[in-house]
VONU-399890 format. One line per field, with one value per residue: residue number from 1; x, y, z of N, C-alpha, C in turn. Coordinates in nm, 3 decimals. Layout:
N
resi = NUM ...;
nX = X ...;
nY = Y ...;
nZ = Z ...;
caX = X ...;
caY = Y ...;
caZ = Z ...;
cX = X ...;
cY = Y ...;
cZ = Z ...;
This chain:
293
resi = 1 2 3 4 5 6 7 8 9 10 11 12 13 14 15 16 17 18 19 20 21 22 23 24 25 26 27 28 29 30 31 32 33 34 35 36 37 38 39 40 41 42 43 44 45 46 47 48 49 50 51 52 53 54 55 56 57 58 59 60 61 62 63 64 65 66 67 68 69 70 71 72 73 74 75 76 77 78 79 80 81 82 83 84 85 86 87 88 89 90 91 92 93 94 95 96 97 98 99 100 101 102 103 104 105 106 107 108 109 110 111 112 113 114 115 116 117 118 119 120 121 122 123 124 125 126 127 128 129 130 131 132 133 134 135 136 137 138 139 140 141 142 143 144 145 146 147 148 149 150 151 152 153 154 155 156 157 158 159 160 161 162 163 164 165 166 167 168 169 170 171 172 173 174 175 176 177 178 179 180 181 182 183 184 185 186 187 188 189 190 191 192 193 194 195 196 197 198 199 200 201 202 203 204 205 206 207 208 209 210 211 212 213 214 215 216 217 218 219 220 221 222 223 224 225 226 227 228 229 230 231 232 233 234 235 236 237 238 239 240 241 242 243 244 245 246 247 248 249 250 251 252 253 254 255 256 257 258 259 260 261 262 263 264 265 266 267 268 269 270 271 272 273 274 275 276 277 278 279 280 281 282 283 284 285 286 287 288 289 290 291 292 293;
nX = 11.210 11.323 11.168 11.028 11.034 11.278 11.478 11.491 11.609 11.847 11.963 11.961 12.202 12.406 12.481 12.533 12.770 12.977 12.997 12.802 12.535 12.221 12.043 12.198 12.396 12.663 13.006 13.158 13.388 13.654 13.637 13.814 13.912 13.752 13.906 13.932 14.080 14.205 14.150 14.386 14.607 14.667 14.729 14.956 14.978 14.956 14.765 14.500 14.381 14.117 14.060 13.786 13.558 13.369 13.058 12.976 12.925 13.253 13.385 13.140 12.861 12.614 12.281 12.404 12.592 12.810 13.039 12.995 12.992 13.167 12.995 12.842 12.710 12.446 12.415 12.613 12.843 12.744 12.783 13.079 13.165 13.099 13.288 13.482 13.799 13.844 13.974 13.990 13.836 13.915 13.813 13.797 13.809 13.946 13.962 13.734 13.496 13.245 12.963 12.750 12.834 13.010 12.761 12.590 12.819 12.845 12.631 12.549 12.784 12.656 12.507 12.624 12.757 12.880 13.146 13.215 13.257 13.459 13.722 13.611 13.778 13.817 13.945 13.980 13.978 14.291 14.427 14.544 14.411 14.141 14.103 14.163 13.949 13.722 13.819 13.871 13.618 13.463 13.630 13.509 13.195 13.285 13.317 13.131 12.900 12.995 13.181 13.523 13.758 13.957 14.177 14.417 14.557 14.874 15.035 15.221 15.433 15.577 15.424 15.189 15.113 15.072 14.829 14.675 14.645 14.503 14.241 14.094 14.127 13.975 13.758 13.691 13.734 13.841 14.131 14.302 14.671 14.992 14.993 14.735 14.655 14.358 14.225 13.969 13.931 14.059 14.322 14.496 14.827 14.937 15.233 15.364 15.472 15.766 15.926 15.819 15.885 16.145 16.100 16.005 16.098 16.013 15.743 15.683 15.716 15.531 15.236 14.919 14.792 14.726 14.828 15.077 15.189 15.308 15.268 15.277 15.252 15.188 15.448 15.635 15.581 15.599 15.879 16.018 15.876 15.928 16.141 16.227 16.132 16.245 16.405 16.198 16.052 16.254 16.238 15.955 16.015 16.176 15.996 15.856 15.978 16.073 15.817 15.745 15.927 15.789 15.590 15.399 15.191 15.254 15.106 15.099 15.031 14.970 15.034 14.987 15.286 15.399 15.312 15.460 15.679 15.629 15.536 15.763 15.904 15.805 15.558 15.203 14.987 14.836 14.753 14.517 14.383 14.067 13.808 13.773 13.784 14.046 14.117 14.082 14.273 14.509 14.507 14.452 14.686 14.883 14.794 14.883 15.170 15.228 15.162 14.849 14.567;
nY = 24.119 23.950 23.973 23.760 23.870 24.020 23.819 23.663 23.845 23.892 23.643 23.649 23.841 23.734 23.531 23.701 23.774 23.594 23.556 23.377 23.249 23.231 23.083 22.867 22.564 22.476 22.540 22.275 21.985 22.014 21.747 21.450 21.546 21.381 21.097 20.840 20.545 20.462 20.672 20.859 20.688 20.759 21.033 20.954 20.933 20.819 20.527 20.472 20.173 19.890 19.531 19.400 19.348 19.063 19.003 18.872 18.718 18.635 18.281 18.181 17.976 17.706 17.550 17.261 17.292 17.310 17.537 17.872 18.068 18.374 18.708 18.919 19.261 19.489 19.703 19.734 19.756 20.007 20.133 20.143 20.264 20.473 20.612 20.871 20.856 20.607 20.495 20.264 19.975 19.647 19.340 19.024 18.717 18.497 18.263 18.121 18.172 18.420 18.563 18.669 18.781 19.021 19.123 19.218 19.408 19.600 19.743 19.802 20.040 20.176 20.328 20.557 20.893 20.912 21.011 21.014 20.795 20.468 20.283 19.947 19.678 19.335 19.060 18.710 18.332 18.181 18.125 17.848 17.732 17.735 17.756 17.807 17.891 17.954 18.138 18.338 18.376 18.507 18.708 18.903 18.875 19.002 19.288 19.309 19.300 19.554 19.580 19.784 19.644 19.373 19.138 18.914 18.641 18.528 18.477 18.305 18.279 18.469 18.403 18.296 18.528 18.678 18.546 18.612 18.867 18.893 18.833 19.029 19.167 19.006 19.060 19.264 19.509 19.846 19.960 20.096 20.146 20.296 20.351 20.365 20.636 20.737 20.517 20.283 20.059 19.875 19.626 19.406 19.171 18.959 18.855 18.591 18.372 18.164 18.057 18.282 18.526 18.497 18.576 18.792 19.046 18.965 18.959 19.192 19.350 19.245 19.369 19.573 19.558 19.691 19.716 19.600 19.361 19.221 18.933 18.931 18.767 18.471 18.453 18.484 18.174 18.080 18.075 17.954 18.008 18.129 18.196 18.308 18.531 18.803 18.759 18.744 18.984 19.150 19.028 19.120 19.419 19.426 19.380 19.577 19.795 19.682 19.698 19.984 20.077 20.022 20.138 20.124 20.079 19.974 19.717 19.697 19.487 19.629 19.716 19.922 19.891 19.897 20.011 20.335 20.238 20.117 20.315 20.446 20.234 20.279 20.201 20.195 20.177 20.102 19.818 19.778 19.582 19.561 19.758 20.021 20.220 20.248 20.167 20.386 20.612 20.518 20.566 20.853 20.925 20.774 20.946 21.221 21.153 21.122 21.394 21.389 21.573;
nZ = 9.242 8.955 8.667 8.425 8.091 8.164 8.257 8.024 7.850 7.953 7.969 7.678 7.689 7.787 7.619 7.399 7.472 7.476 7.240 7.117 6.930 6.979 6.807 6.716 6.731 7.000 6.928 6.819 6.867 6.628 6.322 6.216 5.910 5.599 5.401 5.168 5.113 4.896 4.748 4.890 4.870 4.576 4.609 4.704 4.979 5.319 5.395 5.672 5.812 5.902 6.021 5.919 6.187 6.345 6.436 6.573 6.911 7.028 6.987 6.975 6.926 6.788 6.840 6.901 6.937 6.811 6.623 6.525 6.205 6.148 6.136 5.979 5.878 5.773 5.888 6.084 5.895 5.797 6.065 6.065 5.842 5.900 6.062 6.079 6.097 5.946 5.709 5.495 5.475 5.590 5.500 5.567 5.419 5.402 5.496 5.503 5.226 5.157 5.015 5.071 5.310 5.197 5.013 5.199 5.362 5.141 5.112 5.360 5.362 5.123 5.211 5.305 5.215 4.865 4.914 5.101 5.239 5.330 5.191 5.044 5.086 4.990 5.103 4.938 4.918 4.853 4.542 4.503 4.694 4.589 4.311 3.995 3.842 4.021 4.158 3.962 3.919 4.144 4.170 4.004 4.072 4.352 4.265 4.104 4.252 4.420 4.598 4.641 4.563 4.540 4.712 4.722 4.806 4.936 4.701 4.485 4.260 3.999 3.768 3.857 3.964 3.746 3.640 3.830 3.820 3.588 3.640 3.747 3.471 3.312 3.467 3.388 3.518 3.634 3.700 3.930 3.888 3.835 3.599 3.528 3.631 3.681 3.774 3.930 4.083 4.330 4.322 4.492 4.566 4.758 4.935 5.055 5.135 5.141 4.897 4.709 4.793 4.668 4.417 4.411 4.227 4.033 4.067 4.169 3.898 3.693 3.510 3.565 3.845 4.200 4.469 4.628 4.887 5.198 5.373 5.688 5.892 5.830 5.650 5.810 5.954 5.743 5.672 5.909 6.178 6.496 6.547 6.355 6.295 6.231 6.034 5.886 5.903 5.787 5.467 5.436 5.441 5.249 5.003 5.050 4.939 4.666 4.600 4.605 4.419 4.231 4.170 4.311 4.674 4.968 5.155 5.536 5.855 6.176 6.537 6.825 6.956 6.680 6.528 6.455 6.348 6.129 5.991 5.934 5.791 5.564 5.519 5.294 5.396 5.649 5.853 6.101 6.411 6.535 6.622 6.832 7.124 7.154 6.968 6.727 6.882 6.803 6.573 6.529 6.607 6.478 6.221 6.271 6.276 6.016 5.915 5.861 5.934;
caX = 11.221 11.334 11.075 11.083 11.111 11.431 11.542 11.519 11.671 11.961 12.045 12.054 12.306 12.561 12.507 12.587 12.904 12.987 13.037 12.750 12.419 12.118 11.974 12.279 12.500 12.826 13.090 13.233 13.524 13.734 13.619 13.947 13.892 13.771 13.873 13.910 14.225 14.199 14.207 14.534 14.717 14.650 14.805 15.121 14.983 14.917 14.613 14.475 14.236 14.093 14.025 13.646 13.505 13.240 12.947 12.901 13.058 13.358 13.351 12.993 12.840 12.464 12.270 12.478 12.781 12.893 13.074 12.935 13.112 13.164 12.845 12.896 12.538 12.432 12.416 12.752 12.892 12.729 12.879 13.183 13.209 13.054 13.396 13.594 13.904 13.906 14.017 13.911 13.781 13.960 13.723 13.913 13.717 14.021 13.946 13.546 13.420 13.120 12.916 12.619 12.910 13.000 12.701 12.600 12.903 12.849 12.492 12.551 12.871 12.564 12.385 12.688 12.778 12.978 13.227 13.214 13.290 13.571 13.711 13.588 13.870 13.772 14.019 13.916 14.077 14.403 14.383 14.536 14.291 14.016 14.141 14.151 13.786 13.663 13.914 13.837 13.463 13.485 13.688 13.374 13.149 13.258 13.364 12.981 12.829 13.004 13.351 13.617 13.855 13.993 14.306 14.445 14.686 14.950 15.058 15.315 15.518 15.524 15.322 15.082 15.092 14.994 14.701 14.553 14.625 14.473 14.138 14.098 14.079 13.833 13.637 13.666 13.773 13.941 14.192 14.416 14.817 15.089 14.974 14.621 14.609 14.223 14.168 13.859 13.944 14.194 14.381 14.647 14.854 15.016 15.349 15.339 15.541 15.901 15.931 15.771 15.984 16.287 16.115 15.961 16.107 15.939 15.606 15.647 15.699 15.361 15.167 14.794 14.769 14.786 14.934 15.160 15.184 15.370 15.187 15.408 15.236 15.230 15.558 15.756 15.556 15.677 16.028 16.072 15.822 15.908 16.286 16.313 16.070 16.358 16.427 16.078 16.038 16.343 16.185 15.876 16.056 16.248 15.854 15.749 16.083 16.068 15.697 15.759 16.027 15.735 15.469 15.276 15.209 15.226 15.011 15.115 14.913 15.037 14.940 15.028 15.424 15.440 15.265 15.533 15.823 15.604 15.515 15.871 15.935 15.727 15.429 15.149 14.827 14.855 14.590 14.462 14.286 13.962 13.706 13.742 13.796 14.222 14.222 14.103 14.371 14.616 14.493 14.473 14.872 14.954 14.777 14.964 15.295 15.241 15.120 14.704 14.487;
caY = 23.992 23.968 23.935 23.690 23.943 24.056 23.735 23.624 23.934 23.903 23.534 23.663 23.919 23.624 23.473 23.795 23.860 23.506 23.541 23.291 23.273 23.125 22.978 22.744 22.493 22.580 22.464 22.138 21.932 21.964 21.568 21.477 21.519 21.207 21.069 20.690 20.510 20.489 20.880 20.904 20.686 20.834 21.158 20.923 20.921 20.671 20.533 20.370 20.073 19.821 19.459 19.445 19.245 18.973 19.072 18.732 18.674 18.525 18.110 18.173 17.821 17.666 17.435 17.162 17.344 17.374 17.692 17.972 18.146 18.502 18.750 19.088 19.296 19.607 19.819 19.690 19.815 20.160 20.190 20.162 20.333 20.684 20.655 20.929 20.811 20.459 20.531 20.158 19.842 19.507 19.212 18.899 18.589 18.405 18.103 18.094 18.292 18.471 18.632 18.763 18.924 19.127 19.205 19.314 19.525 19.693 19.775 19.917 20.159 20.231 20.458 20.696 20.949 20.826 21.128 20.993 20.667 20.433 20.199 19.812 19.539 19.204 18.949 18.600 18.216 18.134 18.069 17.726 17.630 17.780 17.722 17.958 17.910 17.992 18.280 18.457 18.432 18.546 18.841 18.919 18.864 19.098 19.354 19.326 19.371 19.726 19.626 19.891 19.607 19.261 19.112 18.779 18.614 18.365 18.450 18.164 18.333 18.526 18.319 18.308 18.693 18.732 18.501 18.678 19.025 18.894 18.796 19.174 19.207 18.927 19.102 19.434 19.633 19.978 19.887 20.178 20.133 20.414 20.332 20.406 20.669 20.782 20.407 20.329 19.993 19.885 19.495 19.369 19.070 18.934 18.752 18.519 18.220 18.205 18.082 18.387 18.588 18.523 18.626 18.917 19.150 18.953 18.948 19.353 19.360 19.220 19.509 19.504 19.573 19.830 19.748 19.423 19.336 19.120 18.887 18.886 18.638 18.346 18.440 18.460 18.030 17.965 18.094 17.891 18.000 18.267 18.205 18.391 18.645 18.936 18.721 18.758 19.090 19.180 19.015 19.230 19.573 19.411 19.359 19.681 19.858 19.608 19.765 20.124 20.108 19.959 20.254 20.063 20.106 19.828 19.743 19.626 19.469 19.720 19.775 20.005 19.866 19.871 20.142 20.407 20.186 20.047 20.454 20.528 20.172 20.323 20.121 20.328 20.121 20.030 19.740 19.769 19.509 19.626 19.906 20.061 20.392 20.249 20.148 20.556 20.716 20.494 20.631 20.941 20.895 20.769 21.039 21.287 21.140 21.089 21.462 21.433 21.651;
caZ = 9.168 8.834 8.510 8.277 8.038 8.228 8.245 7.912 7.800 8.102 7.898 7.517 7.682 7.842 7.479 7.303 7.522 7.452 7.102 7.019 6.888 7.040 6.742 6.654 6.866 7.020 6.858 6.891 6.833 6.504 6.300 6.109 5.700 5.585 5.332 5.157 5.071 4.749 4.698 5.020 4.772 4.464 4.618 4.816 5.099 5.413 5.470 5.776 5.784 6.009 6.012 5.989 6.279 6.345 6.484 6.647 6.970 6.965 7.017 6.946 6.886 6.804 6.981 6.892 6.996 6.681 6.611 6.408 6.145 6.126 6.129 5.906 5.865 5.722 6.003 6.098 5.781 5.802 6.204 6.058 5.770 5.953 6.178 5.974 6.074 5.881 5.557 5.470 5.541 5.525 5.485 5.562 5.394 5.303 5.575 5.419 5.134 5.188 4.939 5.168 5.416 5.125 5.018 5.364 5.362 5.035 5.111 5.441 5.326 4.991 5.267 5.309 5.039 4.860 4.932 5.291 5.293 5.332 5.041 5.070 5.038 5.048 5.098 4.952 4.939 4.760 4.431 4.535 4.768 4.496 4.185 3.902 3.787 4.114 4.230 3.883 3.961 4.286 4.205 3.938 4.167 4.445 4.206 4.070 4.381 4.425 4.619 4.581 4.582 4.629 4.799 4.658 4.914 4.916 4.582 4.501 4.180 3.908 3.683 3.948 3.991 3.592 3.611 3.927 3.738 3.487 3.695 3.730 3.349 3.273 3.533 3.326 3.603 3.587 3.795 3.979 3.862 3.818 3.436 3.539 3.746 3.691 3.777 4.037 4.143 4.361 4.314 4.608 4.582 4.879 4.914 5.225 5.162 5.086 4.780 4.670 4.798 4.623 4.315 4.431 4.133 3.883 4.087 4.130 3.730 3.679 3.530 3.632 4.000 4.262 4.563 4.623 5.021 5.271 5.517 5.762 6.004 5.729 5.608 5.973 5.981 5.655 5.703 6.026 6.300 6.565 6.544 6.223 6.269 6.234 5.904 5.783 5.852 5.655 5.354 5.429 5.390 5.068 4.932 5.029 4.905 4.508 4.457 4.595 4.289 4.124 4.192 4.427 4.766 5.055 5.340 5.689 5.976 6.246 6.680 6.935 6.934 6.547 6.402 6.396 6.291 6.014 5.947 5.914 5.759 5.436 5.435 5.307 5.403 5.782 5.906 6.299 6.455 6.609 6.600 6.940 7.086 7.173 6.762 6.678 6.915 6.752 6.415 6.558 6.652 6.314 6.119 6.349 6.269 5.875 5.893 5.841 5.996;
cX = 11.225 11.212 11.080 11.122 11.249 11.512 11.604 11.624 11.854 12.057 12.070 12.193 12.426 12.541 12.598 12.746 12.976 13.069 12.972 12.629 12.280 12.081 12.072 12.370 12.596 12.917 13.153 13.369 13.568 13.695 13.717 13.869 13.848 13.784 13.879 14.090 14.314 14.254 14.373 14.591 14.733 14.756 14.929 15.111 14.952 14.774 14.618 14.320 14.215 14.059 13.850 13.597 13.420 13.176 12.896 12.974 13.163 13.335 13.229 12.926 12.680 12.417 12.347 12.539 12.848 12.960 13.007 13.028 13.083 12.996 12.888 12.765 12.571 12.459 12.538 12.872 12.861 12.756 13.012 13.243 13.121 13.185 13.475 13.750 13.991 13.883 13.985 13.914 13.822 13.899 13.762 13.762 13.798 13.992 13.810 13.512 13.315 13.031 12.793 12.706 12.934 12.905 12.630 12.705 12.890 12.706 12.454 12.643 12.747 12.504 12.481 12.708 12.924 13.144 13.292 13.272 13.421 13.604 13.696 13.705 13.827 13.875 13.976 14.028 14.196 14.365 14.434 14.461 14.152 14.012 14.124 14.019 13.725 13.700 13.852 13.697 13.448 13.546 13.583 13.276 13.119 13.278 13.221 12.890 12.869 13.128 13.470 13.735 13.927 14.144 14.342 14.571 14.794 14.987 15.179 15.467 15.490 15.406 15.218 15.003 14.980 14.856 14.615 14.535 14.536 14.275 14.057 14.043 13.963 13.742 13.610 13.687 13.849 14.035 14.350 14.576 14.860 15.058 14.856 14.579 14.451 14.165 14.065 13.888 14.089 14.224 14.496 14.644 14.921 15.108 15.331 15.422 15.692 16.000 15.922 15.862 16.107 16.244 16.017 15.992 16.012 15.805 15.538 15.647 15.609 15.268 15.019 14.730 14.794 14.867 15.012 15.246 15.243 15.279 15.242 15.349 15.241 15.362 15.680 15.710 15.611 15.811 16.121 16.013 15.901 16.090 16.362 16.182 16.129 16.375 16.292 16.012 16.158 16.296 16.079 15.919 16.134 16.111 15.846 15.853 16.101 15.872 15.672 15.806 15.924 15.652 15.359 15.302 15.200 15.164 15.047 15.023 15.056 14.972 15.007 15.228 15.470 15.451 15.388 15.665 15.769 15.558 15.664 15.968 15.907 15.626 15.355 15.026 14.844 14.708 14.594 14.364 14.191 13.920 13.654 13.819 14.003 14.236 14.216 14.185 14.467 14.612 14.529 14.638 14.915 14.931 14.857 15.132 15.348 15.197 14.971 14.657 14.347;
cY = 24.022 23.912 23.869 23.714 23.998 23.950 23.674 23.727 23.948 23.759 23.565 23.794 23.855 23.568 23.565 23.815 23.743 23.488 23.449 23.348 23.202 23.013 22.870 22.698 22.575 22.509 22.349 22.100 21.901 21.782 21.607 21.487 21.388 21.228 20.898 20.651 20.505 20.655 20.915 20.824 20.697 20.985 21.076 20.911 20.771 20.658 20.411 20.305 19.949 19.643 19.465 19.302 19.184 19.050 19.007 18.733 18.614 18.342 18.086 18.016 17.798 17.572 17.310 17.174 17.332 17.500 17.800 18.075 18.315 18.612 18.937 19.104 19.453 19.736 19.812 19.784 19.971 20.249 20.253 20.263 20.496 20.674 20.731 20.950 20.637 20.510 20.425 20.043 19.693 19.369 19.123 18.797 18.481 18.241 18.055 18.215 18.273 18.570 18.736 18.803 19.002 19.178 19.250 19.456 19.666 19.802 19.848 20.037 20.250 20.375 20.539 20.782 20.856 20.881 21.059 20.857 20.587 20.313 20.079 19.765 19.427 19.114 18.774 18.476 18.237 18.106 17.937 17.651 17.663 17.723 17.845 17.982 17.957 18.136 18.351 18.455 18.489 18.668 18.916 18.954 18.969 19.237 19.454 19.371 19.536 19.708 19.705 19.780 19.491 19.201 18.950 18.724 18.520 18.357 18.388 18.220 18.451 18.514 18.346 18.498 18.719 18.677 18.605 18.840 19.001 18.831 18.959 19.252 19.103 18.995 19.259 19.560 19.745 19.988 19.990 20.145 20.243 20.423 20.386 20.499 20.692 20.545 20.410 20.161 19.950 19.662 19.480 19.238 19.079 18.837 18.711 18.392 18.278 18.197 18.203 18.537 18.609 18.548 18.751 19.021 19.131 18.954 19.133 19.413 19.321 19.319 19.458 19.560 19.699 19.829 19.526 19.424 19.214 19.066 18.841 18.778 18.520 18.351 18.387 18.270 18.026 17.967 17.967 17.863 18.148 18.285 18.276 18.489 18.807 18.882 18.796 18.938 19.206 19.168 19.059 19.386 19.523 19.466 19.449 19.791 19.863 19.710 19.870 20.179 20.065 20.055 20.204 20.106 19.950 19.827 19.674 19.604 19.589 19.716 19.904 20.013 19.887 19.973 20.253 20.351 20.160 20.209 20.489 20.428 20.229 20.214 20.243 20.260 20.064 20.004 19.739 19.649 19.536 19.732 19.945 20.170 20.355 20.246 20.320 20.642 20.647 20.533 20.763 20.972 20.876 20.903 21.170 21.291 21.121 21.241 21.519 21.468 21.525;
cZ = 9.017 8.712 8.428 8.174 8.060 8.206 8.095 7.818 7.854 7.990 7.780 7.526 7.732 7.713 7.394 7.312 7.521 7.295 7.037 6.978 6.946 6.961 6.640 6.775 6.880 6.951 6.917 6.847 6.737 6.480 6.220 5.994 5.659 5.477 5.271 5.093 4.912 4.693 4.805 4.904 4.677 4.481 4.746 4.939 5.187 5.466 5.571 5.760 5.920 5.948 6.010 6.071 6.289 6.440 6.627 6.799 6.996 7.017 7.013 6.902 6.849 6.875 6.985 6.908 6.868 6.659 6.466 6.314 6.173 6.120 6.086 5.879 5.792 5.823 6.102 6.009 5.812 5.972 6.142 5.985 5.756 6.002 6.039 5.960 5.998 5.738 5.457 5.545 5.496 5.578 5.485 5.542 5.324 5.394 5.519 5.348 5.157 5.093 5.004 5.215 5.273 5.073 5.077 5.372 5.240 5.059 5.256 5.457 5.158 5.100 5.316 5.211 5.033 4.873 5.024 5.302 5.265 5.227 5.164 5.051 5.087 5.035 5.044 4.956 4.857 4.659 4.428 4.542 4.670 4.380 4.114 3.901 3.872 4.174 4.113 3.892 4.072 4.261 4.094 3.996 4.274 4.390 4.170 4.148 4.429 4.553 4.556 4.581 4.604 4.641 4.803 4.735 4.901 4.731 4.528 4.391 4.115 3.811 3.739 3.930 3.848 3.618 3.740 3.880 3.672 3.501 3.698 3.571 3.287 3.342 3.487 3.421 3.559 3.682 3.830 3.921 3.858 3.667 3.381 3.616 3.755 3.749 3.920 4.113 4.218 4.372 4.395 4.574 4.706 4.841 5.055 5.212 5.105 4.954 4.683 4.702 4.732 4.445 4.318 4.342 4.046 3.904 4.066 3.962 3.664 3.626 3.571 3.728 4.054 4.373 4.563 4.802 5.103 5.355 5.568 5.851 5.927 5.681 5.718 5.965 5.864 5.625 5.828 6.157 6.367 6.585 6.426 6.144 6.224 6.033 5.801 5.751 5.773 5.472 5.346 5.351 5.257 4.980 4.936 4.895 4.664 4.484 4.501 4.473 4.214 4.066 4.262 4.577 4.821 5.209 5.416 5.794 6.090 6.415 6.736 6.948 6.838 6.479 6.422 6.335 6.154 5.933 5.887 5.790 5.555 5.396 5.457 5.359 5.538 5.825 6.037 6.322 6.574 6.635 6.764 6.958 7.113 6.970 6.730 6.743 6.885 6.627 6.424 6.556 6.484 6.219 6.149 6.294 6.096 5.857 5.823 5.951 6.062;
């Protein structure tokens, strides 16, 4: 019968012949590079991002059956932004602004380095439905709290465009451009209606901003509806095409059907909907096909 001494000696020699070590793991599975979107388009590249999700369940209601809005938390935030394939995080609060979800969000991406983590964007109302006075506090506001970013939708003209640039500089931001490159914040307008569209040069001539974006699901309804969805995404790739020439990049909502056409289309910021393990092997797939590791 073998000795414990024997034995023990018998296992650091299948270790040795192994090529490992006892006193460290075995190796595991290559994690991609992380890094944040902000820095991928600084150096041209594509970054991938996610919708960020409620917490709540969906049709969630109170005792009155009322419905409950949205539910974003700290520990929500810091799930997400460990996954080192989301490059960032897009905060939709354009149906209800929320000042606690962002600073929930900010405060649970605070406990990663900050090496590590993925840029914020917060999306808020129209400056329509807001008004100026409110939209330029609001983009203050989340800016103050320690968002990398906010995302102004439904932008109607040019005119329009300047004043929401120009929300950005009341709020003293340093605000990424081809003008700025050392800049730390990042500013998106969106074009979504059709009006807007047909002056899309003069909105990409705007200085100010960093990226300038199509929303194609409001645009395809305000074009016509689903009969001139081919239309709308034509005037998408115009948008992205007017502020590539501009030095901007443009972001697309993207799935499983989309994402490599909209890869090859030249958007650089592709949005996924939902933080599950099908959204990271479609990231996986994209980063693959845009050439990241």
């Amino acid at each position: 019968m073998m000795t414990l001494h024997t034995l023990v000696a018998a296992a650091a020699a299948l270790v040795a012949s192994l090529g490992l070590r006892a006193d460290r793991p075995a190796p595991t599975t290559p994690q991609p590079a992380r890094s944040n979107a902000l820095a991928t388009w600084k150096q041209g590249g594509s970054a991938f991002g996610i919708f960020v999700p409620s917490e709540r369940p969906m049709n969630a209601t109170d005792a009155n059956g009322k419905r409950l809005p949205p539910l974003y938390t700290e520990g929500g935030a810091h799930t997400l932004g460990s996954n080192p394939l989301l490059d960032y995080l897009f905060l939709n609060l354009e149906g209800a602004y929320d000042a606690a979800a962002v600073k929930a969000m900010v405060t649970g991406l605070s406990h990663l380095p900050a090496s590590g983590r993925p840029t914020l964007l917060v999306r808020i109302p129209t400056i329509e439905a807001a008004g100026e006075d409110s939209t330029r506090a609001r983009v203050k506001a989340i800016l103050g709290m320690g968002a990398d970013g906010v995302v102004i939708p439904h932008v109607r003209s040019a005119a329009e465009a300047r004043i929401a640039a120009g929300f950005f500089k009341d709020a003293g931001a340093n605000v990424w451009t081809r003008a700025n490159p050392k800049g730390t914040i990042v500013a998106m307008l969106m074009i979504e209606d059709g009006g807007a569209v047909t002056e899309m040069n003069e909105i990409a001539a705007v200085p100010g901003y960093s990226l300038l974006s199509c929303g194609i699901g409001s645009l395809t309804q305000s074009m016509g509806g689903r009969e001139k969805a081919a239309e709308a995404e034509a005037a998408c790739q115009r948008v992205r095409d007017v502020a590539d020439k501009a030095g901007m990049p443009s972001m697309m909502t993207a799935n499983a059907a989309t994402l490599r056409d909209r890869i090859t289309r030249g958007y650089k910021g592709l949005l996924l909907m939902g933080a599950t393990a099908q959204t990271d092997s479609l990231i996986l797939s994209g980063r693959d096909a845009v050439g990241r590791k």
